[in-house]
N, C-alpha and C positions, 0 to 999 in steps of 0.2 A: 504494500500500500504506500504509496507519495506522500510525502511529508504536507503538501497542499492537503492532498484528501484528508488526511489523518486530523489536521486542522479543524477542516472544514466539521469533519463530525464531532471533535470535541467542543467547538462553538455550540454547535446547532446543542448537543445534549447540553449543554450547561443552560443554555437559554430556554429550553422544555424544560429543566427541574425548577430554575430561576419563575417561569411563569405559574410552573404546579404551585410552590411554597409560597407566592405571591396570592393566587386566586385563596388556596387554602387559609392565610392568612386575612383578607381581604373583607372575602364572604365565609364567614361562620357558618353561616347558615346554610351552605351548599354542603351535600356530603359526595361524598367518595367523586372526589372531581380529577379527572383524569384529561391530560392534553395529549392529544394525536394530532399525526400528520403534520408535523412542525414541517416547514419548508421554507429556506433563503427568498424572497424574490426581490434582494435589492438591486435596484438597476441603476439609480445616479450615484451623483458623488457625493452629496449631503449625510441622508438617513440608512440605517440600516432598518429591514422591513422584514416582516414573519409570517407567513399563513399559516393559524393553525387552526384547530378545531379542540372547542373545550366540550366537555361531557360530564352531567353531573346530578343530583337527585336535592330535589327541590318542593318541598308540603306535599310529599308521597310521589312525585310527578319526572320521572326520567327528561332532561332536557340537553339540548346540542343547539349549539352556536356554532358558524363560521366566521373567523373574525380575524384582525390585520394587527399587529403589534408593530410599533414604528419606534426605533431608539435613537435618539439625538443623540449627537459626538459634541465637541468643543466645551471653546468657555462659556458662548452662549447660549447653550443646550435649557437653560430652565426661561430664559426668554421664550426663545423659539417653541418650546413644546406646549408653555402655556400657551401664546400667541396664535399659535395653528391651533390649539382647542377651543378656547374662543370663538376665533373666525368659523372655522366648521359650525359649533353650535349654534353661530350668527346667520351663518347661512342654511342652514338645514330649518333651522325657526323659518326662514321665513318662503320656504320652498326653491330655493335653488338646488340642482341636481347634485349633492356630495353625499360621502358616506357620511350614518348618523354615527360620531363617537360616544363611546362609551363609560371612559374614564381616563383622567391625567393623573400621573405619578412623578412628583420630582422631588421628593424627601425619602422617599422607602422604598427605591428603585433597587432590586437585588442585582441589578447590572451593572450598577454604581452612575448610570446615565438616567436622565428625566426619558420616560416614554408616554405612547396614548395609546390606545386599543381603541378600535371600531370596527365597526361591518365590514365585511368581505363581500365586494361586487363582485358580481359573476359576469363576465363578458370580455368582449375581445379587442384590444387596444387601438385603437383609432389609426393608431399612426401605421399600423399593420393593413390595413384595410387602404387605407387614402393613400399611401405611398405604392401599395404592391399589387392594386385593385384595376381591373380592366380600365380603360378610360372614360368609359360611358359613367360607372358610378364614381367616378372622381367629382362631378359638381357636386352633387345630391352630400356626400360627406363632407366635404367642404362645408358645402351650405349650413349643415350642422354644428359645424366648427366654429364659424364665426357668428353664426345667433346667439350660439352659448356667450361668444366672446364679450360680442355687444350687449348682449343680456345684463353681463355680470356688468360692466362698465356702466350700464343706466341704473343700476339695485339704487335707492337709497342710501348716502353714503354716511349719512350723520348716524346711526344706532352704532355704527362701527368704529365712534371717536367718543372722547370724554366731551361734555357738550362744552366746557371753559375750553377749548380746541377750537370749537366753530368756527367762531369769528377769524382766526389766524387762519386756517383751512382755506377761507375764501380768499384770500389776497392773492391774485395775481401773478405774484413770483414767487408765493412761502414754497412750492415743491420745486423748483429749479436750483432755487437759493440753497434748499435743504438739501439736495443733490449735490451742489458745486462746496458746499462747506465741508459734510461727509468727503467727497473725493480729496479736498485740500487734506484734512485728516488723516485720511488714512494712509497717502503718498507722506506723509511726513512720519506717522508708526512706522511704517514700513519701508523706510529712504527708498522708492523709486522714483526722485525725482525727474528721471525720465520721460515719464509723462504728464510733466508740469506743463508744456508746450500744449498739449492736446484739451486740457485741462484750462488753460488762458485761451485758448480758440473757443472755447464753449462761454467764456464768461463773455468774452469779446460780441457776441450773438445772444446774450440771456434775453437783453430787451424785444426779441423779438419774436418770445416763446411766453407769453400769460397764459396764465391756464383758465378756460372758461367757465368749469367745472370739476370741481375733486368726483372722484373715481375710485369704488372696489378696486383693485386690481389683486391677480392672482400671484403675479411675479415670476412666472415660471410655465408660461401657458401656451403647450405646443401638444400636436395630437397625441402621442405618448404618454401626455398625463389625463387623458379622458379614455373610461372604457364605455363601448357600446354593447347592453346590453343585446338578448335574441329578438326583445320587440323593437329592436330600431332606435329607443329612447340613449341618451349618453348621460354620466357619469363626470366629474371635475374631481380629480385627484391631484397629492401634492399640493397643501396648501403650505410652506412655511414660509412664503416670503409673501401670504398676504397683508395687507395692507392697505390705506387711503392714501390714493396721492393723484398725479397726471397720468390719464387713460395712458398717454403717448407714449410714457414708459413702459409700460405693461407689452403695447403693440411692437413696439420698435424692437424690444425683446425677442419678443416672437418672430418675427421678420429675421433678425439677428439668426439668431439660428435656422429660418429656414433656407436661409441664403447659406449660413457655413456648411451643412448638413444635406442640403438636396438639391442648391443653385438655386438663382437669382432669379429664375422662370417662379419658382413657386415663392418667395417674396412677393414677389408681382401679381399672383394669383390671389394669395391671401389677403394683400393691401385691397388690390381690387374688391372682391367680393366682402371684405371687410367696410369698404365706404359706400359697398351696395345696398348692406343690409344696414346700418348706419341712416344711409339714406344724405349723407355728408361728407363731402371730400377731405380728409384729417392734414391739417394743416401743419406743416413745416415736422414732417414724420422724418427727416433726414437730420435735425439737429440731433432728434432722441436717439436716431439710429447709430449716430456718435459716440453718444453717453453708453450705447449699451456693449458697442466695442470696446472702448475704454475699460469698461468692467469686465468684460468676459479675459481681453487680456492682460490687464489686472493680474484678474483671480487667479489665472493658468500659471505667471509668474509669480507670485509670489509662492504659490502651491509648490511651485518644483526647485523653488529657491530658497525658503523656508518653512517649508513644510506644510501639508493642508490643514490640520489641525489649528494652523492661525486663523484661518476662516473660517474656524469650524466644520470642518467637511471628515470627513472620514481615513482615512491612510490609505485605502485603496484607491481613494480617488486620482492621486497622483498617476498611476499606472495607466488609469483610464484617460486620463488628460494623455501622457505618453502617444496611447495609442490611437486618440483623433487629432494631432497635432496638423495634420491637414486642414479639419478646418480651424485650428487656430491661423493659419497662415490664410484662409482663405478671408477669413475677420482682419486679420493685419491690412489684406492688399484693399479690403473696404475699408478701411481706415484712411489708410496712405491716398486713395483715390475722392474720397470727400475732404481731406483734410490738407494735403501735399505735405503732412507730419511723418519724420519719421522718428520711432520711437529705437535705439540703439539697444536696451537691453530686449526688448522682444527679438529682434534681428539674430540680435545672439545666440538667444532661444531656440529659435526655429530654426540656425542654420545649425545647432549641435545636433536637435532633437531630429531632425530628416536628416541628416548625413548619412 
């Protein structure tokens, strides 16, 4: 047996006993509660994530749940997991398509990490279906893609701020502001001032980005994190970097990656049918498309320069980054071609990491 494998099963058993002594702990009143079918299915670079199935006896009554365990990494793992439980129960109050969670734990985590448990959708990931799907049913999920999107972007956004927020919320430039101060921040925690240039080109243009309206956003919203269940209906997964701020962050995000990951045709797709169903042409969607390069290559270096665990991400996530370095380069050259910046320590980057 490989030392990977061997790993891998002594993870997965420790985190089945870890949730057995948990539940048992938890609910007294459950007996003889047994978890099966524990199974990995983390696929980003953030969370680690669990499918399992608990089993248990309940005021005489035999009962089975299928349900999703998610374990935050970093410093700011008790942020993030309250923050995503929250939001979920924000949105699930008020019928938007996510799983209903269950419970947050971030003091009596036998993992030593804050997690949340909730429902287990059943269905098949979007981004499997719209990327590998004949071309006839490429509009039809699409179409579904971005109602969700705009959906979530028009929800009411005040139940999702403290109301002494409000008032600052509306102003004009609080989320670009909020943005360009975070960036100066964090390039000075983290000396890259290499992308201070890129960074004064966005301040250089703030005046010409008000925001009209604060916005849900999901922060992370690409078809991969929606599953369609067998009636056609979709699912929004991965919330932890929801939030109130500028829709145009949120969009540009998405765009972002669907240019690094599938080409600039389906950018083009998704802007499109996203200002269709909108019903609105999104105005100066090329500033944000800036800010979200900026961060993506950001976060890939400092990840493999000082470790992912500063961003809170997970350890494997470096390996993963490693192995799409494509399209971090394919983000650089949108960079360099909006901005005529070039940023020296990515250069470095990309030409160790593809040699």
């Amino acid at each position: 047996m490989g030392i990977d494998r061997a790993n891998w099963l002594q993870s997965t058993l420790t985190v089945q006993q870890g949730l057995e002594a948990y539940f048992c702990q938890r609910f007294s009143n459950y007996q003889e509660i047994q978890i099966k079918n524990l199974a990995s299915i983390t696929a980003g670079w953030e969370n680690e994530m669990y499918a399992f199935d608990v089993e248990y006896e309940s005021g005489g009554t035999h009962r089975h749940e299928e349900l999703v365990l998610r374990i935050y990494p970093g410093v700011d793992a008790h942020t993030k997991s309250a923050q995503e439980f929250h939001s979920l129960q924000q949105l699930y109050k008020i019928g938007y398509p996510v799983p209903k969670v269950m419970l947050v734990e971030r003091e009596n985590s036998p993992f030593g990490k804050p997690f949340i448990i909730m429902e287990r959708i059943k269905g098949q990931l979007l981004g499997a279906l719209l990327f590998h799907s004949p071309d006839q049913n490429q509009p039809s999920l699409l179409k579904l893609f971005c109602e969700l999107f705009v959906r979530l972007h028009r929800l009411d956004w005040q139940p999702f701020v403290e109301r002494e927020k409000h008032a600052e919320f509306r102003k004009p430039y609080y989320f670009v502001d909020q943005w360009l101060r975070t960036a100066h921040d964090y390039l000075n925690r983290y000396e890259m001032t290499d992308f201070l240039p890129v960074i004064q080109w966005l301040e250089q243009r703030r005046d010409q980005v008000p925001c009209a309206r604060p916005s849900v956003v999901h922060g992370d919203f690409h078809p991969f994190n929606m599953l369609v269940r067998e009636d056609g209906s979709a699912v929004v997964i991965d919330w932890t970097g929801c939030r109130v701020t500028d829709a145009r962050f949120d969009l540009a995000w998405t765009l972002m990656l669907a240019s690094a990951y599938h080409g600039v045709e389906w950018r083009q797709h998704i802007l499109k049918e996203y200002e269709r169903v909108a019903k609105a042409n999104i105005d100066r969607i090329e500033y944000f498309e800036v800010c979200a390069y900026a961060r993506r290559l950001f976060d890939i270096s400092v990840s493999l320069s000082q470790g992912p665990d500063k961003l809170g991400m997970r350890p494997a996530a470096a390996d993963m980054m490693k192995q799409e370095m494509h399209a971090a380069k394919r983000v650089y050259e949108y960079l360099l071609e909006r901005t005529e910046i070039r940023v020296p320590t990515i250069e470095k980057m990309l030409s160790k990491e593809t040699a």
